[in-house]
N, C-alpha and C positions, 0 to 999 in steps of 0.2 A: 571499585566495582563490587557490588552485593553480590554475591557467590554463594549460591547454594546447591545439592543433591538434587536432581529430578525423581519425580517417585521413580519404583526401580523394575516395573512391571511394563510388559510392553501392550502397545493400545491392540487391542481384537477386532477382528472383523465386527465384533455384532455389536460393540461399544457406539456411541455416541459420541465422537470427538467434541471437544470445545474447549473455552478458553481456561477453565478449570484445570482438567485432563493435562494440559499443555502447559501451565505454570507450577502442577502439583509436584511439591506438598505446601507452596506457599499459598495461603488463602487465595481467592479470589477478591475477596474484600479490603485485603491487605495490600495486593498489586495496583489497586485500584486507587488508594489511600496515599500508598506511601511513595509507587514510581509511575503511574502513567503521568506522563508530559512532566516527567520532573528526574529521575535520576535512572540510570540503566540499572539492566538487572542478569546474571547467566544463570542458567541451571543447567549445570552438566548428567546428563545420563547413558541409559548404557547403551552398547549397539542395537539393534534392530528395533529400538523402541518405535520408532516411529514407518517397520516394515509396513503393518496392515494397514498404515494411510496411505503413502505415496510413496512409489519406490522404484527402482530403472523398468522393471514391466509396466509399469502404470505409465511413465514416459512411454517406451515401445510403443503403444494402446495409442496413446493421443496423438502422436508423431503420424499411427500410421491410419487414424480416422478424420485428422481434419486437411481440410485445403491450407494451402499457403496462403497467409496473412500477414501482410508488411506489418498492418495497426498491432498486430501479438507478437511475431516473429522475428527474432533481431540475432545477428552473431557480430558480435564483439568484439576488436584485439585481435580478430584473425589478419589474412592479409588485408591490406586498407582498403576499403573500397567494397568490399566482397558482398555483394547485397545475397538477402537471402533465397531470391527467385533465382539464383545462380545454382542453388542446391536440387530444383527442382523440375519437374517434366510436368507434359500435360497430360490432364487427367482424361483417359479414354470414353466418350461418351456417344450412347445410341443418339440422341437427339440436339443441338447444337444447341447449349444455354451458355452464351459467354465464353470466355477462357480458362478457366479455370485450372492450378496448379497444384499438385502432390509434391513431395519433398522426395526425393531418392537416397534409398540409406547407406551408398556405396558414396553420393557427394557428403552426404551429414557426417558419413565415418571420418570420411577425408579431412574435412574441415576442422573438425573437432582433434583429430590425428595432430594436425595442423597448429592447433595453439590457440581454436579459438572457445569461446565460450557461447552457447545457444541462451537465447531466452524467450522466456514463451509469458508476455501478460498476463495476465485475469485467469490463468489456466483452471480457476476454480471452474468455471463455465464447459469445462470440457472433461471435470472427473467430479464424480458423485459424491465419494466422503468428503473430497474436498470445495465444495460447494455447501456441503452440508459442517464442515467447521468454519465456513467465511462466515457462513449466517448467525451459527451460534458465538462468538467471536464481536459481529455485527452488534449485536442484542447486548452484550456483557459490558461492550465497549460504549454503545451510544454512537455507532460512526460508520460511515460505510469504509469495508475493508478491501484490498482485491489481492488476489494471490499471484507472484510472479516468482517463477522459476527459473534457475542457474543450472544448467548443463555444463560440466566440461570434463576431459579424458585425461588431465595432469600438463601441468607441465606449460599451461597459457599464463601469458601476463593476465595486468592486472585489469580488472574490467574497466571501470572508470576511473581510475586513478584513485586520491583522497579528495571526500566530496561530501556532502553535506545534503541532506534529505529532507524536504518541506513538510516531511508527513512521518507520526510514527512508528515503526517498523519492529515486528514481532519477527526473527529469525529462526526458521528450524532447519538444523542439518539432517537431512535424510539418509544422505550414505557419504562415506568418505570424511574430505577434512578439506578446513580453508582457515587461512590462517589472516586474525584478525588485526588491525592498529587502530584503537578509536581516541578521539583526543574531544575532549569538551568543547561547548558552543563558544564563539568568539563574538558573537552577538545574542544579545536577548530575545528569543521568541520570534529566531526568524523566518520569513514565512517568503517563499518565492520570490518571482520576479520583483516583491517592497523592498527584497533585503539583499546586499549585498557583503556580506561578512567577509574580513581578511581571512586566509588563509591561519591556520595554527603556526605556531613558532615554540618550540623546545619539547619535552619527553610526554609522549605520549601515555594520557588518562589509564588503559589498558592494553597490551598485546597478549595474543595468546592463540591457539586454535579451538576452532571448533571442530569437535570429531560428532562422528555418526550417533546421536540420540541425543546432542543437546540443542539450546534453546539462549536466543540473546534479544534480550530486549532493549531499544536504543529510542529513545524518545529526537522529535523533530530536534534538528540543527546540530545533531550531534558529529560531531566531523569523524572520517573513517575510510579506508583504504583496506582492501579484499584481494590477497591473491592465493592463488588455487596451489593446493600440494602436487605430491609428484605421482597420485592415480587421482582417479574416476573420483567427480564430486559432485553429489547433486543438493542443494540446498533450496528452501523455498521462502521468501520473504511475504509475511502478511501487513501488508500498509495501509494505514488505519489513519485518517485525517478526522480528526476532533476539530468539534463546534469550537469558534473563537469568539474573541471580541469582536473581529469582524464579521462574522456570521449576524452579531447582534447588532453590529448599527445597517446592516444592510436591511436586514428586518424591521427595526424603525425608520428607517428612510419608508420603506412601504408603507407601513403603517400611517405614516406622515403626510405621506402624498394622498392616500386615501380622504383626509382630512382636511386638507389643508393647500388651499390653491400657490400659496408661495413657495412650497416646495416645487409642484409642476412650473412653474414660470420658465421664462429664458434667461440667463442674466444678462444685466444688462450693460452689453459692453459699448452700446454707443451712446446712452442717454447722456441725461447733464449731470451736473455733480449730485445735483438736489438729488434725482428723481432714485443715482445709485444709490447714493447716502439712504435714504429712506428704503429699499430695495433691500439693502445688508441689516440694518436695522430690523426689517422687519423679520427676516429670517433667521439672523439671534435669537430674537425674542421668542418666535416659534421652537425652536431649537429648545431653547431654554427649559420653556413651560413643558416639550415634554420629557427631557431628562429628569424635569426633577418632579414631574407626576408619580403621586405615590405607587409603588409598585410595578409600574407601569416595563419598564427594562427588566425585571425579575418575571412577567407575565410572557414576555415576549422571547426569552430566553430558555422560556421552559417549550415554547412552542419550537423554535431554532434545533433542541437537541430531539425533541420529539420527530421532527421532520428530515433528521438529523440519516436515520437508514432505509434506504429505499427499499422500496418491497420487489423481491425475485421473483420472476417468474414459476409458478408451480402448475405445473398440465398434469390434467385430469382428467384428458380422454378417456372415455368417449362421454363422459355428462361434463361437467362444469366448465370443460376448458377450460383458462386460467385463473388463478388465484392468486394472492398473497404468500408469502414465505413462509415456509415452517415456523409454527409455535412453538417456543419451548417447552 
């Protein structure tokens, strides 16, 4: 594991987070170079570094301004079964739109009291700095990123077990401690439901904890197992899925079809032998001519990471309505 000092200053309210800020003092050029999608990385720093981003008030805040949300909101490893609209009542309304649900902080105490772990999705969408380093992040990376947060009060098993992750994953411990095992990929570059990689067998790549102000970087496939200390731990995971190989041939498949009527065809699985014969033949060929058109995969790949992060929404009431995401 590459281990190094996080700078040793803590982030400001009026700072601009990014992915800089967040790997410093190791270049950004250098993380870029030497470990995204290839080797982990820690930077341990001090406590409160990361207070002025996200921290249990900033939870508080979220917890007590949005609706219950199955698609964000999960608890983990508490009793089996225990969905999260268990945690919750309805929400008092003049005018009858729906059902809608609040979370109650006497069941969420409980729960969590309990052994279980909270998780909240994409929670960038629901705090401002943190929407504001997914994008910067977004932009450095070339990837759409989304931020998902780990709640829990001590003392819960382990969330998902040892388990391996389709997408990059940048780690920030916010407060507290969780304590790590990560053991290297046991297949190459695998990628979701395509890959089914054994499980690891003997001493694991790294263990160790993470305390409040550091940072673990874990590129896809890396295998790893998280269980929580004996207080309060909030950590936030930023996961970041880079353009692939397959990003690229799906993109000349389009490209192809646009071009080219033997890509749209049906195959043909009742004709005669002839008609298949000539059928595969000719969609080789086609294949062929365009892999090995000059440039052609290098032009298309450049389009692939370009299209690579979606643009946020940015409101601009009361003139322009929306817009695109922060520039840098």
């Amino acid at each position: 594991m590459d281990s190094r000092e996080a700078a040793g200053t803590a982030w400001s309210q009026e700072e601009r987070p990014g992915l800089g800020r967040l790997i410093a003092p190791l270049p950004e050029e250098v993380f870029l170079r030497d470990h995204l999608g290839s080797r982990p990385l820690l930077l341990t720093g001090r406590p409160g570094r990361f207070a002025a981003l996200f921290g249990w008030p900033d939870l508080n805040e979220c917890l007590a301004a949005a609706r219950v949300d199955p698609a964000r909101m999960h608890l983990t490893r508490a009793r089996q079964g225990v969905p999260v609209s268990s945690l919750a009542e309805p929400v008092p309304q003049l005018a009858a739109r729906g059902k809608p649900l609040r979370l109650r902080p006497d069941r969420v105490l409980h729960a969590l009291r309990e052994g279980a772990t909270l998780v909240l999705d994409g929670v960038e969408e629901l705090h401002a700095r943190l929407r504001s380093l997914v994008g910067s992040v977004e932009r450095s990376l070339g990837a759409p990123v989304q931020a998902n947060l780990y709640a829990n009060l001590g003392g819960a098993a382990d969330g998902f077990g040892i388990h391996w992750d389709d997408h990059d994953v940048l780690v920030i411990q916010a407060a507290g401690a969780k304590h790590w095992e990560v053991h290297g990929p046991t297949q190459e570059a695998s990628v979701g439901v395509l890959s089914a990689p054994e499980q690891p067998v003997g001493r694991p790549y790294w263990t160790g904890t993470l305390t409040d102000g550091d940072v673990l970087y874990l590129p896809r496939g890396w295998w790893h197992r998280v269980s929580p200390g004996d207080g309060p731990s909030l950590h936030l995971t930023l996961g970041a899925r880079l353009p692939s190989a397959g990003d690229l041939l799906g993109r000349l498949l389009r490209h192809m079809a646009a071009g080219q009527a033997i890509v749209r065809h049906d195959l043909p699985r009742h004709a005669g032998a002839s008609t298949t014969a000539s059928f595969y033949g000719d969609l080789r060929a086609a294949l062929t001519e365009a892999v090995e058109e000059e440039g052609l995969l290098e032009r298309l790949a450049d389009e692939v990471c370009r299209a690579a992060v979606p643009e946020r929404p940015v409101f601009t009431l009361p003139s322009a309505g929306t817009g695109p995401a922060e520039s840098p």
